[in-house]
N, CA, C and O atoms as a Maestro MAE file, in Angstrom:
{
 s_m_m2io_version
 :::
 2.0.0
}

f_m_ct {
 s_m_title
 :::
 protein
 m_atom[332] {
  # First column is atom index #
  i_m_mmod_type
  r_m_x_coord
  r_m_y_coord
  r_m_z_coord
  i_m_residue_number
  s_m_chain_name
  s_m_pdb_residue_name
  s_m_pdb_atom_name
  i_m_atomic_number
  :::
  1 25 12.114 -10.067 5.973 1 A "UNK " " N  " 7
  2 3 10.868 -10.363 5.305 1 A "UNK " " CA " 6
  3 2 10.987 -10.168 3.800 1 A "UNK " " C  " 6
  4 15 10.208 -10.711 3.016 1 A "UNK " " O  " 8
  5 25 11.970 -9.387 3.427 2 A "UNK " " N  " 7
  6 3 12.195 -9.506 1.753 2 A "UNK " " CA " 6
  7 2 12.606 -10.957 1.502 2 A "UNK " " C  " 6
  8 15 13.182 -11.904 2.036 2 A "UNK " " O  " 8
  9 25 11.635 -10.384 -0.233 3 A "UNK " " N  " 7
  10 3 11.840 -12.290 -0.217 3 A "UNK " " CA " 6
  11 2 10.253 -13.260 0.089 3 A "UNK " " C  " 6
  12 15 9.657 -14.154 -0.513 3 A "UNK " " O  " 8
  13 25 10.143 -12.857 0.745 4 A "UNK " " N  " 7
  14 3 8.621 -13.509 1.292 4 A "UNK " " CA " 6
  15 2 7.623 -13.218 0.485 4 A "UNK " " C  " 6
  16 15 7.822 -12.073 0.079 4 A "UNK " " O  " 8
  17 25 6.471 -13.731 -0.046 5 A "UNK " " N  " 7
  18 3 5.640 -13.407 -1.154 5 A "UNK " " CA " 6
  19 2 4.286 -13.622 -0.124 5 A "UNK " " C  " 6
  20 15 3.828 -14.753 0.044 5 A "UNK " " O  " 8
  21 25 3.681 -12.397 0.560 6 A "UNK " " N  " 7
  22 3 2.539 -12.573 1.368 6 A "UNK " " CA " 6
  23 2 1.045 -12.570 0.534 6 A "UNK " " C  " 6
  24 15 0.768 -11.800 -0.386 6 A "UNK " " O  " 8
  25 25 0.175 -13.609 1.082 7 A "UNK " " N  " 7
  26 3 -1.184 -13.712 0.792 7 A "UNK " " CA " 6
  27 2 -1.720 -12.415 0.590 7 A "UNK " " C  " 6
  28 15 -2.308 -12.291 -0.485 7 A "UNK " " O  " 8
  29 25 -1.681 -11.345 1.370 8 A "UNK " " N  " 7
  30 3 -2.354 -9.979 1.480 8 A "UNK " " CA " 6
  31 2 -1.825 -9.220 0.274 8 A "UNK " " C  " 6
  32 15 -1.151 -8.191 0.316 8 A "UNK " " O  " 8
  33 25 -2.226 -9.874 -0.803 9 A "UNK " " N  " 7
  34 3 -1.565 -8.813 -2.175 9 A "UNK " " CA " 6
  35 2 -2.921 -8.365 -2.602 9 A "UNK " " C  " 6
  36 15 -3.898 -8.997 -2.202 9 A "UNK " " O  " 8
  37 25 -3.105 -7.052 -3.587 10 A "UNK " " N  " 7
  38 3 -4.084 -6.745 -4.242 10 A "UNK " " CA " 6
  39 2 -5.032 -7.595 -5.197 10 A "UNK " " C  " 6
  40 15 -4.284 -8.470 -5.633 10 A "UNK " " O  " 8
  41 25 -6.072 -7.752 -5.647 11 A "UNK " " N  " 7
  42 3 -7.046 -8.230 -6.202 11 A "UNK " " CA " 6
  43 2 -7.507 -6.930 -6.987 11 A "UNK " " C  " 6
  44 15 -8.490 -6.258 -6.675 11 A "UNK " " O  " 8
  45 25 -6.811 -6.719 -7.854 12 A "UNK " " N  " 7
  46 3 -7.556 -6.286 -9.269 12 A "UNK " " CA " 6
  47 2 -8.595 -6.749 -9.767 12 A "UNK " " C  " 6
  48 15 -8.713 -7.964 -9.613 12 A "UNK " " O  " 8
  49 25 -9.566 -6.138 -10.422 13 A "UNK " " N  " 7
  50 3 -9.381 -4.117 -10.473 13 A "UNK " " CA " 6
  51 2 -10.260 -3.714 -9.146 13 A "UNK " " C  " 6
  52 15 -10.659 -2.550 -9.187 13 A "UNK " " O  " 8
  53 25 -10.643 -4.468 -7.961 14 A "UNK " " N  " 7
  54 3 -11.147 -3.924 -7.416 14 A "UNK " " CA " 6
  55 2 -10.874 -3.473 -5.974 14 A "UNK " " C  " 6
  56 15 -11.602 -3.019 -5.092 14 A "UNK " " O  " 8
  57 25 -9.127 -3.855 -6.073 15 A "UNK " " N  " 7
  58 3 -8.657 -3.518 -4.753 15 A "UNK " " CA " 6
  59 2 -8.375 -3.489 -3.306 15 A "UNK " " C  " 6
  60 15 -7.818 -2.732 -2.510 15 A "UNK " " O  " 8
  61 25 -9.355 -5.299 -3.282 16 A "UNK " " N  " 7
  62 3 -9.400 -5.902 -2.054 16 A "UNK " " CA " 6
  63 2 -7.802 -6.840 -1.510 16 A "UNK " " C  " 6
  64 15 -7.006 -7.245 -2.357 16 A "UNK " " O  " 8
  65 25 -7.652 -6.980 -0.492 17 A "UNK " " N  " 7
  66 3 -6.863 -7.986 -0.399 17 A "UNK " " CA " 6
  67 2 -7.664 -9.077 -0.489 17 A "UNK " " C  " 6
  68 15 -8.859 -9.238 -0.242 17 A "UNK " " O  " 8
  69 25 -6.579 -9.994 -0.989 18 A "UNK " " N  " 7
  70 3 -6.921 -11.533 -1.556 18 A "UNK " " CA " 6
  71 2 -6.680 -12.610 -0.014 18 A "UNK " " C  " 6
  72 15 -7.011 -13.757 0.288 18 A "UNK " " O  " 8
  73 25 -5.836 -11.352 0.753 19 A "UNK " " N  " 7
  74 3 -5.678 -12.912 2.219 19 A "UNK " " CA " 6
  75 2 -6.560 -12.558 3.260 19 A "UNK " " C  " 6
  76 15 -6.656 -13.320 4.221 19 A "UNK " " O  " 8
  77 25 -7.430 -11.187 3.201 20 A "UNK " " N  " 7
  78 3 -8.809 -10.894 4.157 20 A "UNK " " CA " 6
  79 2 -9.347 -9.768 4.391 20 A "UNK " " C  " 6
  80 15 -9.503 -9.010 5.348 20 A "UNK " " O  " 8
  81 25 -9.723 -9.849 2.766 21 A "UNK " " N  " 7
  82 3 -10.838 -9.205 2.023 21 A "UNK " " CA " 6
  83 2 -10.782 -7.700 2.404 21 A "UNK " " C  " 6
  84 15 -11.702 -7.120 1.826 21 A "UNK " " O  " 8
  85 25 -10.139 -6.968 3.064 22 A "UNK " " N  " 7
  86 3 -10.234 -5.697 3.104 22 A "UNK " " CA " 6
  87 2 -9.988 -4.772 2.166 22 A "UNK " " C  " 6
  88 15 -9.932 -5.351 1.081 22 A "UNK " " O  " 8
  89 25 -9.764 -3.283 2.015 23 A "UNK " " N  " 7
  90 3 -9.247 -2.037 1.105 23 A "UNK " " CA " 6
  91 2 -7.857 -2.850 1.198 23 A "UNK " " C  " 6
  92 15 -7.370 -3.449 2.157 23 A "UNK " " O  " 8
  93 25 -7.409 -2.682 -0.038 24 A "UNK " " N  " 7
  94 3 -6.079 -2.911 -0.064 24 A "UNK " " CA " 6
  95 2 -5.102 -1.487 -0.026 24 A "UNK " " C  " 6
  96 15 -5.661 -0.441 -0.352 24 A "UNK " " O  " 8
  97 25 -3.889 -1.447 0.304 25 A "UNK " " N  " 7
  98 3 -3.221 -2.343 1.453 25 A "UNK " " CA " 6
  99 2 -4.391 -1.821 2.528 25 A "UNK " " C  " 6
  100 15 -4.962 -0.754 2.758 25 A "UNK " " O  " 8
  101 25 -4.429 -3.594 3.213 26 A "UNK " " N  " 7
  102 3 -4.481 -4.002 4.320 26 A "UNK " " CA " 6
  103 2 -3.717 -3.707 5.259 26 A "UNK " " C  " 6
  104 15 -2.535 -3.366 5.206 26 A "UNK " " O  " 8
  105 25 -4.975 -3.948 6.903 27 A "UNK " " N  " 7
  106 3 -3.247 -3.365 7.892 27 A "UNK " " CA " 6
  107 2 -2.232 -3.896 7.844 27 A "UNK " " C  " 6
  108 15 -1.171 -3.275 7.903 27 A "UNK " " O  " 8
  109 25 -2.344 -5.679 7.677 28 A "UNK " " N  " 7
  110 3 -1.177 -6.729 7.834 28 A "UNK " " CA " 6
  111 2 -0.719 -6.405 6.930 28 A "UNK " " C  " 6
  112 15 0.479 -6.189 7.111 28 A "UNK " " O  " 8
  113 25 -1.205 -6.139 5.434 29 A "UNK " " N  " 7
  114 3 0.223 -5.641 4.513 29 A "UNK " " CA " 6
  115 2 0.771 -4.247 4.298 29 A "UNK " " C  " 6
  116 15 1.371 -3.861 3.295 29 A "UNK " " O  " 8
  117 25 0.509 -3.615 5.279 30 A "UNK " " N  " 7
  118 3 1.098 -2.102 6.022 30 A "UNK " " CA " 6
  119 2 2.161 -2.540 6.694 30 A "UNK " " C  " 6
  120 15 3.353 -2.403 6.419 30 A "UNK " " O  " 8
  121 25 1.580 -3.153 7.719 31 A "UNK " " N  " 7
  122 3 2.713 -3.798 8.606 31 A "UNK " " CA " 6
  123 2 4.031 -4.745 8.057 31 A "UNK " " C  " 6
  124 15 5.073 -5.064 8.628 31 A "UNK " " O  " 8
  125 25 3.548 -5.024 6.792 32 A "UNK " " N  " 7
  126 3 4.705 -6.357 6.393 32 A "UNK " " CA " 6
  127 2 5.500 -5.272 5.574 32 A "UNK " " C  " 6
  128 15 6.696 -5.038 5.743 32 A "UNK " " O  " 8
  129 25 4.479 -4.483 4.440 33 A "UNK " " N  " 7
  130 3 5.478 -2.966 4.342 33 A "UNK " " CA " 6
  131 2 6.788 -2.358 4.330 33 A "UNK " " C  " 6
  132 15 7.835 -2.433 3.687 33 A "UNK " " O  " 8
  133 25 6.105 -1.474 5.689 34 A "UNK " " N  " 7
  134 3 6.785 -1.180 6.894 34 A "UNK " " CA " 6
  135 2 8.330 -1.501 6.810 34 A "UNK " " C  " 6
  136 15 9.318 -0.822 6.530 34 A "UNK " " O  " 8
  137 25 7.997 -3.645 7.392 35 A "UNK " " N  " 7
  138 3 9.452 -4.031 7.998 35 A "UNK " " CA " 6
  139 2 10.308 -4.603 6.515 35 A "UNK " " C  " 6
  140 15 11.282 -5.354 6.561 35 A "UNK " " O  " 8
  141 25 9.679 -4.045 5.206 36 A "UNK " " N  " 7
  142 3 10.214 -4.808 4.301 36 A "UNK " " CA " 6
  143 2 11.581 -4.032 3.428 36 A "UNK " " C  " 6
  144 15 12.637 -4.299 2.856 36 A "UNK " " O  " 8
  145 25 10.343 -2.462 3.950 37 A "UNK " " N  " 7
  146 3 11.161 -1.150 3.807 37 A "UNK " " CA " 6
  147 2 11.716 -0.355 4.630 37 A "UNK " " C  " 6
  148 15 11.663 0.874 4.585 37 A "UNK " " O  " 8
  149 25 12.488 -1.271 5.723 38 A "UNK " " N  " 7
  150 3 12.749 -0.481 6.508 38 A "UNK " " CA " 6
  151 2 14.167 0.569 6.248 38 A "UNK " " C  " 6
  152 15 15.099 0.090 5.602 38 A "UNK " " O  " 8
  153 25 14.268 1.906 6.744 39 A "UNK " " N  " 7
  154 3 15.554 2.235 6.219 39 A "UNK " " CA " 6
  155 2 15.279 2.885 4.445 39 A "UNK " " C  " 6
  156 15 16.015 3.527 3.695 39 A "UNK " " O  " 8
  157 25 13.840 2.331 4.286 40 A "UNK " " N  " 7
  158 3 14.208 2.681 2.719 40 A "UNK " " CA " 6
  159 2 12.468 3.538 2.379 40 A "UNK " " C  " 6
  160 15 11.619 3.165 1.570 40 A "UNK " " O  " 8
  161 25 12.419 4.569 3.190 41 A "UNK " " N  " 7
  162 3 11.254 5.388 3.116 41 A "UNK " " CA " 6
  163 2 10.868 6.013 1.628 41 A "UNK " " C  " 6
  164 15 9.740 6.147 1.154 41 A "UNK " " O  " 8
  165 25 11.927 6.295 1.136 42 A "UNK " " N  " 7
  166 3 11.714 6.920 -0.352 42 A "UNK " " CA " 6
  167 2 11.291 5.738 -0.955 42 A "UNK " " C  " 6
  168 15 10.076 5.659 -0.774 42 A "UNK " " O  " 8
  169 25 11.667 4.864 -1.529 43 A "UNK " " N  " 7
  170 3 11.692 3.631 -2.175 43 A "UNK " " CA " 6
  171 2 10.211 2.832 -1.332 43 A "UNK " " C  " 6
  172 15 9.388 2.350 -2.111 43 A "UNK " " O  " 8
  173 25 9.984 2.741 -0.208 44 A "UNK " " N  " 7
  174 3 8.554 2.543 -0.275 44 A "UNK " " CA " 6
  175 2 6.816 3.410 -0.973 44 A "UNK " " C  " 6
  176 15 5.657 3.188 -1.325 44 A "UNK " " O  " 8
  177 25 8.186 4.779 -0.713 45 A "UNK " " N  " 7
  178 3 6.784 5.860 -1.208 45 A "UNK " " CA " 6
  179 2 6.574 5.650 -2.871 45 A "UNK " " C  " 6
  180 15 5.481 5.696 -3.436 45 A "UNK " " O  " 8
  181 25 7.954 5.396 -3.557 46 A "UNK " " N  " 7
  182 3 8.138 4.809 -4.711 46 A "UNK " " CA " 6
  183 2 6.847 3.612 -5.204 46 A "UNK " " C  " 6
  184 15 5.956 3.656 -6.052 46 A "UNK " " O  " 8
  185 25 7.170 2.841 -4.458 47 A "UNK " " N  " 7
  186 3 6.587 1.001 -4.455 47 A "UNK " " CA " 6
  187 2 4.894 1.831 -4.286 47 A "UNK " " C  " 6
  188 15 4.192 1.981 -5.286 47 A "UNK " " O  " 8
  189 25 4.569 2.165 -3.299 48 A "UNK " " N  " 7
  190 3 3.221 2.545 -3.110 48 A "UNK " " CA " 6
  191 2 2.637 3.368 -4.325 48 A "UNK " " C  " 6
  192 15 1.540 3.112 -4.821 48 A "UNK " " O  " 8
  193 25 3.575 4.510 -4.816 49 A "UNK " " N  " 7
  194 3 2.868 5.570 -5.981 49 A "UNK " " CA " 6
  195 2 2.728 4.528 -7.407 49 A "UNK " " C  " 6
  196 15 1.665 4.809 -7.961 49 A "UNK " " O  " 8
  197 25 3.249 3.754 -7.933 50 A "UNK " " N  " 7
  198 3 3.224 2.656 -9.006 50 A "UNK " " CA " 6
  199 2 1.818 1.874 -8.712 50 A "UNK " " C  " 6
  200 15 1.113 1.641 -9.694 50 A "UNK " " O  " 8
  201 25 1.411 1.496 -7.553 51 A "UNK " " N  " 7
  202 3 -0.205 0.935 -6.798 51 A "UNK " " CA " 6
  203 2 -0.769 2.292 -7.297 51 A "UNK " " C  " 6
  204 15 -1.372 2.190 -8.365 51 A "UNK " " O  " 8
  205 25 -0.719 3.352 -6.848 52 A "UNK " " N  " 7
  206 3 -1.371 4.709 -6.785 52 A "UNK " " CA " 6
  207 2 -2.176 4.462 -8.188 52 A "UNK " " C  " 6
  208 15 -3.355 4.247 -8.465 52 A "UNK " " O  " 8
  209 25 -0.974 4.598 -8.931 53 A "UNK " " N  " 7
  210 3 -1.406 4.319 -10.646 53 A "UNK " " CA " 6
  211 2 -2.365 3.623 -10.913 53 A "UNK " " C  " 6
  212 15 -3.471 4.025 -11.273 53 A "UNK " " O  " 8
  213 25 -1.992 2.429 -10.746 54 A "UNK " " N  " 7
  214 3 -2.929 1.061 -10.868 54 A "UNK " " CA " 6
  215 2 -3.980 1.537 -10.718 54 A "UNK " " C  " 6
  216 15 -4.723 1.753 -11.676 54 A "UNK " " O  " 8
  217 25 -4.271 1.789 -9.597 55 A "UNK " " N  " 7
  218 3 -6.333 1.784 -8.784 55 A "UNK " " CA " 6
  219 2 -6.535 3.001 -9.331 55 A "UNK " " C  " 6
  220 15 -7.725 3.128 -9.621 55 A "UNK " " O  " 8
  221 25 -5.848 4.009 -9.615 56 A "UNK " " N  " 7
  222 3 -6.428 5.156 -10.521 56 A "UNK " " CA " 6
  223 2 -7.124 4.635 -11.784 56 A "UNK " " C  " 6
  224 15 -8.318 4.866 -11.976 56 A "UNK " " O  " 8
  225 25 -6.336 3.896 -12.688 57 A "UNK " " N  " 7
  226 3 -7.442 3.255 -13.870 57 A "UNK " " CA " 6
  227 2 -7.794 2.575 -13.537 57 A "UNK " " C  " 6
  228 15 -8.710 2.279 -14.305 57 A "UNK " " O  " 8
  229 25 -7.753 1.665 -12.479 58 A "UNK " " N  " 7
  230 3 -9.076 0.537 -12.043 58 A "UNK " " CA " 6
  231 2 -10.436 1.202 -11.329 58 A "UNK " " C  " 6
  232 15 -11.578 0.764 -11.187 58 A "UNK " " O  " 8
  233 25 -9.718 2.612 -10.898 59 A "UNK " " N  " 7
  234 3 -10.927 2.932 -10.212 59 A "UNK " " CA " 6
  235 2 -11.262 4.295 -10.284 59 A "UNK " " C  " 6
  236 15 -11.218 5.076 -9.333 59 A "UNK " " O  " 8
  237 25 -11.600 4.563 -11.444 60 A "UNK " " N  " 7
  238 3 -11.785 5.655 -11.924 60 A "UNK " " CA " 6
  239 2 -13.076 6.906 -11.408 60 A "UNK " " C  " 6
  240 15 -13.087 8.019 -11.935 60 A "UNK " " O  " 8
  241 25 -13.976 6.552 -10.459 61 A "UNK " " N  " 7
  242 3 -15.132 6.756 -9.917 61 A "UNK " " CA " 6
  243 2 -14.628 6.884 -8.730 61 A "UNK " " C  " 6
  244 15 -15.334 7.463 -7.904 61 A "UNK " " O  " 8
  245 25 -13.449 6.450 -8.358 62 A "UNK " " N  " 7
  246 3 -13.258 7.332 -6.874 62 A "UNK " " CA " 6
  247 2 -12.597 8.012 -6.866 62 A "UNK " " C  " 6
  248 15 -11.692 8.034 -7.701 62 A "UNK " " O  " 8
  249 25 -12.747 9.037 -5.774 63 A "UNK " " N  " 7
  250 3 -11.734 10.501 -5.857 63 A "UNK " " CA " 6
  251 2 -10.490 10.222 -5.362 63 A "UNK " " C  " 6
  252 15 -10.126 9.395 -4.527 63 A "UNK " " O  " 8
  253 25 -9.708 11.285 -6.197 64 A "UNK " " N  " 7
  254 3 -8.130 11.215 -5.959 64 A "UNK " " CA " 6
  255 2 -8.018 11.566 -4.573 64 A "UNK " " C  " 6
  256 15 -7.077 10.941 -4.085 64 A "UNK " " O  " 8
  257 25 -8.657 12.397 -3.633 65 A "UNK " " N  " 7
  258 3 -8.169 12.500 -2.197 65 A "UNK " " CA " 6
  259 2 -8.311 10.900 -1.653 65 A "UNK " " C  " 6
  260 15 -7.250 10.372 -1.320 65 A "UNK " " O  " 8
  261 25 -9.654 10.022 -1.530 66 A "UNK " " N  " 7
  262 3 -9.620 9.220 -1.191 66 A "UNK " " CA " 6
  263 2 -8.649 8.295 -1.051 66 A "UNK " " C  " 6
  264 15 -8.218 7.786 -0.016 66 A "UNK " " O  " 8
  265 25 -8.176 8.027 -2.758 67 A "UNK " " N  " 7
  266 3 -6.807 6.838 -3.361 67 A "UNK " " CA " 6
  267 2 -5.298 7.473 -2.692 67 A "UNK " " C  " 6
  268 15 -4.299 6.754 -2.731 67 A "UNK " " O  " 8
  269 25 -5.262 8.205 -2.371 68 A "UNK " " N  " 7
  270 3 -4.035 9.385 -1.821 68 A "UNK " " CA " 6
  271 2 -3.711 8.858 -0.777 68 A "UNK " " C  " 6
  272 15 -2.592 8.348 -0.730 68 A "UNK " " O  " 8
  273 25 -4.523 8.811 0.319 69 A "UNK " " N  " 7
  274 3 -4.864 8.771 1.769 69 A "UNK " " CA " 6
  275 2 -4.926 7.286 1.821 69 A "UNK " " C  " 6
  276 15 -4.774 6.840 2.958 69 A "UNK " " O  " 8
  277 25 -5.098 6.463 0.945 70 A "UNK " " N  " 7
  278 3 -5.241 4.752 0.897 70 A "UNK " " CA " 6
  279 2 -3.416 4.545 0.654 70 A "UNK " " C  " 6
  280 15 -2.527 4.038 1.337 70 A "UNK " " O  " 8
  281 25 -3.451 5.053 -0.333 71 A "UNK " " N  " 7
  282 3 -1.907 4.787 -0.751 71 A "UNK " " CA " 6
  283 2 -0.462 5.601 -0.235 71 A "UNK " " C  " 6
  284 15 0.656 5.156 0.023 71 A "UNK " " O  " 8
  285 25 -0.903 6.698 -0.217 72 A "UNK " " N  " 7
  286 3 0.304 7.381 -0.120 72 A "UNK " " CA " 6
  287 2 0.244 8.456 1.926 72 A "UNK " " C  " 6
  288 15 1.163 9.035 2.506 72 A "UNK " " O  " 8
  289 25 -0.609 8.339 2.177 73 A "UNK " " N  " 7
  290 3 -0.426 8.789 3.572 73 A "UNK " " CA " 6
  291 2 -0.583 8.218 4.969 73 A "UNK " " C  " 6
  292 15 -0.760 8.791 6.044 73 A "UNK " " O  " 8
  293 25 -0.458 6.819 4.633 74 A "UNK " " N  " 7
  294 3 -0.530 6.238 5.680 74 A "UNK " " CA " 6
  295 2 0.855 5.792 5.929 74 A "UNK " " C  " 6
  296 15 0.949 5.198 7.002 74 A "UNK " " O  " 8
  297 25 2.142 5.912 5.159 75 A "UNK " " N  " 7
  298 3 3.452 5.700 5.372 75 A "UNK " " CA " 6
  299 2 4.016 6.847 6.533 75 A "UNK " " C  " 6
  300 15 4.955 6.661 7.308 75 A "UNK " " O  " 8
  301 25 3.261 7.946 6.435 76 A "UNK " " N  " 7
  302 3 4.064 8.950 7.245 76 A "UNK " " CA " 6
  303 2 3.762 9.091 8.686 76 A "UNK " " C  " 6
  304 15 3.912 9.987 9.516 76 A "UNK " " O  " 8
  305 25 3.181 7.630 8.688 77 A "UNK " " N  " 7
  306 3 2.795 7.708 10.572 77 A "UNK " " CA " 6
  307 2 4.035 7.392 11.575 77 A "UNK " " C  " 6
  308 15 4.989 6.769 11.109 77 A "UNK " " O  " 8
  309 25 4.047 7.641 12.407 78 A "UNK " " N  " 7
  310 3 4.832 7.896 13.433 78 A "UNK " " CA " 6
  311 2 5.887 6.307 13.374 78 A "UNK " " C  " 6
  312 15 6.790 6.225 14.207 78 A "UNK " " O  " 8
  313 25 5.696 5.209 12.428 79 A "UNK " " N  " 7
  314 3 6.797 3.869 12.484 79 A "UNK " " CA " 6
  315 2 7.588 4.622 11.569 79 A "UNK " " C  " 6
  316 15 8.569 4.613 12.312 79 A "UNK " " O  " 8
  317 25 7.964 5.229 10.637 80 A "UNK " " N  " 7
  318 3 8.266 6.128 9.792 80 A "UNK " " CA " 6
  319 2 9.154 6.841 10.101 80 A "UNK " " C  " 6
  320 15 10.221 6.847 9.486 80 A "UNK " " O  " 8
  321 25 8.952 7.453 10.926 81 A "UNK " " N  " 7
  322 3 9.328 9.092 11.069 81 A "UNK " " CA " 6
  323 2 10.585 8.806 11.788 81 A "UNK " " C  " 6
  324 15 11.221 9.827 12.046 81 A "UNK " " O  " 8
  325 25 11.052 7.837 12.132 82 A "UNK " " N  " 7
  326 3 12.751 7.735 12.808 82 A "UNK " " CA " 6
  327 2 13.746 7.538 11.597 82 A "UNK " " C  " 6
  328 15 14.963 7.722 11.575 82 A "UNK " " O  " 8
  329 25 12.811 7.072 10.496 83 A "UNK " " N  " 7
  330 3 14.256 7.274 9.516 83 A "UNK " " CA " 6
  331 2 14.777 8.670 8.976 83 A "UNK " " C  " 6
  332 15 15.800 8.725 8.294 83 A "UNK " " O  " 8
  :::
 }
 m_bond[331] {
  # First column is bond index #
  i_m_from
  i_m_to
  i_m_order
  :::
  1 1 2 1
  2 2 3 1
  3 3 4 2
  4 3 5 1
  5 5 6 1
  6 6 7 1
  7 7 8 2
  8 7 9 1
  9 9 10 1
  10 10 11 1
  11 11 12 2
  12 11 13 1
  13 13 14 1
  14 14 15 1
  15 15 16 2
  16 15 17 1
  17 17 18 1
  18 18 19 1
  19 19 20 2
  20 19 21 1
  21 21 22 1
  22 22 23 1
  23 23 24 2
  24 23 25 1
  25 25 26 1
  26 26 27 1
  27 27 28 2
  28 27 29 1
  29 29 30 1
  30 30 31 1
  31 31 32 2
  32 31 33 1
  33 33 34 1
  34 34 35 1
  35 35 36 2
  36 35 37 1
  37 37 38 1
  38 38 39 1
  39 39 40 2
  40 39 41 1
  41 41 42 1
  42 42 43 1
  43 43 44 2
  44 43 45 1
  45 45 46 1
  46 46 47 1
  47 47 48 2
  48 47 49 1
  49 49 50 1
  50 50 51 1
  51 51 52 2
  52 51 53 1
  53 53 54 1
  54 54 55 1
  55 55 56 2
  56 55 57 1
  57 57 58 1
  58 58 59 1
  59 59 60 2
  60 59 61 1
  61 61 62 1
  62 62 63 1
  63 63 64 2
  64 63 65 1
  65 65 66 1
  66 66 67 1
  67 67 68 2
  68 67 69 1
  69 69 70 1
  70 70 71 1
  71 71 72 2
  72 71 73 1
  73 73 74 1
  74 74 75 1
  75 75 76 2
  76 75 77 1
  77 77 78 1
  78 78 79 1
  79 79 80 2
  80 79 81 1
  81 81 82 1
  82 82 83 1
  83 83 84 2
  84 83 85 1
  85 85 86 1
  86 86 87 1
  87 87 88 2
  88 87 89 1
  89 89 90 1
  90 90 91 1
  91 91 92 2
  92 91 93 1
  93 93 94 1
  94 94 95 1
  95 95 96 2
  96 95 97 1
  97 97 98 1
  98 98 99 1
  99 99 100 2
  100 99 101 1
  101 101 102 1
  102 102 103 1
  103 103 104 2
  104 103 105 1
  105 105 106 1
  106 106 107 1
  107 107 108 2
  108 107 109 1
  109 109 110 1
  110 110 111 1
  111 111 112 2
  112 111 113 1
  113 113 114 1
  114 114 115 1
  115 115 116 2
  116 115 117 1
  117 117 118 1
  118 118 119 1
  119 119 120 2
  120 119 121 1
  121 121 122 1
  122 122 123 1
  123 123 124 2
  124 123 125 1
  125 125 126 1
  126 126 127 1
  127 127 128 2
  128 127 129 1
  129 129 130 1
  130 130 131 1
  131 131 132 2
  132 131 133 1
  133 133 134 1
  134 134 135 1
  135 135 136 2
  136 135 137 1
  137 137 138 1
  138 138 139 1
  139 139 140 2
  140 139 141 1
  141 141 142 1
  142 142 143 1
  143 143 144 2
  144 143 145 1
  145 145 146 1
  146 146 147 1
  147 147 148 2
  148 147 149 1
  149 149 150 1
  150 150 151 1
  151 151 152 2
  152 151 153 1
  153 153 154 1
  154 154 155 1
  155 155 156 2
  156 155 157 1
  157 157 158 1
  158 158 159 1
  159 159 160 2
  160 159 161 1
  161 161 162 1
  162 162 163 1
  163 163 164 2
  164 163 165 1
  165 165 166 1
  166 166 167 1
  167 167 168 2
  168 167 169 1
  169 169 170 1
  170 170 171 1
  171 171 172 2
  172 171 173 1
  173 173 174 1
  174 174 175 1
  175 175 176 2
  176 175 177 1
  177 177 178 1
  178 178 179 1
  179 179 180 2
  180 179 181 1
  181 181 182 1
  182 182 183 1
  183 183 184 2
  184 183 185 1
  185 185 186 1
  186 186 187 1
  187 187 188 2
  188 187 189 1
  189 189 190 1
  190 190 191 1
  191 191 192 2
  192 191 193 1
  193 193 194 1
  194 194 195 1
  195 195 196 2
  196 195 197 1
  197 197 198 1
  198 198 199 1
  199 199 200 2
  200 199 201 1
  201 201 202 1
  202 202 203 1
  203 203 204 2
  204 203 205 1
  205 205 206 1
  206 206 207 1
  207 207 208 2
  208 207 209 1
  209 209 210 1
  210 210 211 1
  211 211 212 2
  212 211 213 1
  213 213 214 1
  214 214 215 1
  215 215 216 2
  216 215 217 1
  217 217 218 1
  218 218 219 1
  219 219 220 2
  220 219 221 1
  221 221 222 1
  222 222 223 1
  223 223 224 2
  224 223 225 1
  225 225 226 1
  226 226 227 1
  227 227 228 2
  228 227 229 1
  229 229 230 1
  230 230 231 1
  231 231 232 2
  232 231 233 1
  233 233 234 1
  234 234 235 1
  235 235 236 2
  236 235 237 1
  237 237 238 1
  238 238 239 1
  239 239 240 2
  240 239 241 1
  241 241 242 1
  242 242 243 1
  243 243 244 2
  244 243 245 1
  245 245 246 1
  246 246 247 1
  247 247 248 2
  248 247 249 1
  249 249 250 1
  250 250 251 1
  251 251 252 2
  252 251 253 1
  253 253 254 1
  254 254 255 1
  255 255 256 2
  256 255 257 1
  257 257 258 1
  258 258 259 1
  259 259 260 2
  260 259 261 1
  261 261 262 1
  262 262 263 1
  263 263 264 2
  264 263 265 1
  265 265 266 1
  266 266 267 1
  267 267 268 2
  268 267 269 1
  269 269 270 1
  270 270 271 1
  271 271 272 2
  272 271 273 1
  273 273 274 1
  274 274 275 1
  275 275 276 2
  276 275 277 1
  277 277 278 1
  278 278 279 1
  279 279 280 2
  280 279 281 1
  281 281 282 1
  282 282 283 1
  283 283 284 2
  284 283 285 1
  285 285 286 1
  286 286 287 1
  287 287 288 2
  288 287 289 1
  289 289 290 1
  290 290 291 1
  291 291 292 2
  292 291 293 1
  293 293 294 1
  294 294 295 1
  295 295 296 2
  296 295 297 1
  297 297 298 1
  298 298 299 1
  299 299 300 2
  300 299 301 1
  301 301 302 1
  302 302 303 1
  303 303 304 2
  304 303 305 1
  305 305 306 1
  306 306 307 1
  307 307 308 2
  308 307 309 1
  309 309 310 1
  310 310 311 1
  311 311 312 2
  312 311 313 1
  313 313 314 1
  314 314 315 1
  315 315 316 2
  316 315 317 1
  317 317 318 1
  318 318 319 1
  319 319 320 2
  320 319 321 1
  321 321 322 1
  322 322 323 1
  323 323 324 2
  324 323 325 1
  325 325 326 1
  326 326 327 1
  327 327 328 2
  328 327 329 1
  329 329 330 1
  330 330 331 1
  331 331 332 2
  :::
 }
}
């Protein structure tokens, strides 16, 4: 799947996906993620904390636990944890 340029990318500054309308990342672009990084867990947590940034100055009115838990803790679920 590297290589592939998916619809489900962010929509600045307000953080929706652009391919169906949800919080970005979306599940489908969790899932595309996932198989894009596979093998490469650091380097996704990498890719995700650079987003982290982003929606921090786009979204300055929401709390840092919230943006945390959007961005950075949904990698450590159990597709994860075999690398």
């Amino acid at each position: 799947m590297v290589g592939l340029l998916s619809v489900h990318q962010p929509v600045r500054p307000q953080w929706i996906c652009a391919g169906c309308g949800a919080a970005w990342p979306c599940r489908t672009r969790k899932r595309q993620l996932v198989a894009e990084f596979t093998g490469a867990r650091i380097s996704l947590m990498l890719h995700l904390s650079a987003y982290l940034v982003q929606a921090c100055e786009d979204l300055p009115n929401t709390p840092s636990g919230i943006l945390h838990a959007r961005f950075l803790a949904w990698p450590r679920s159990a597709a994860l944890r075999s690398e």
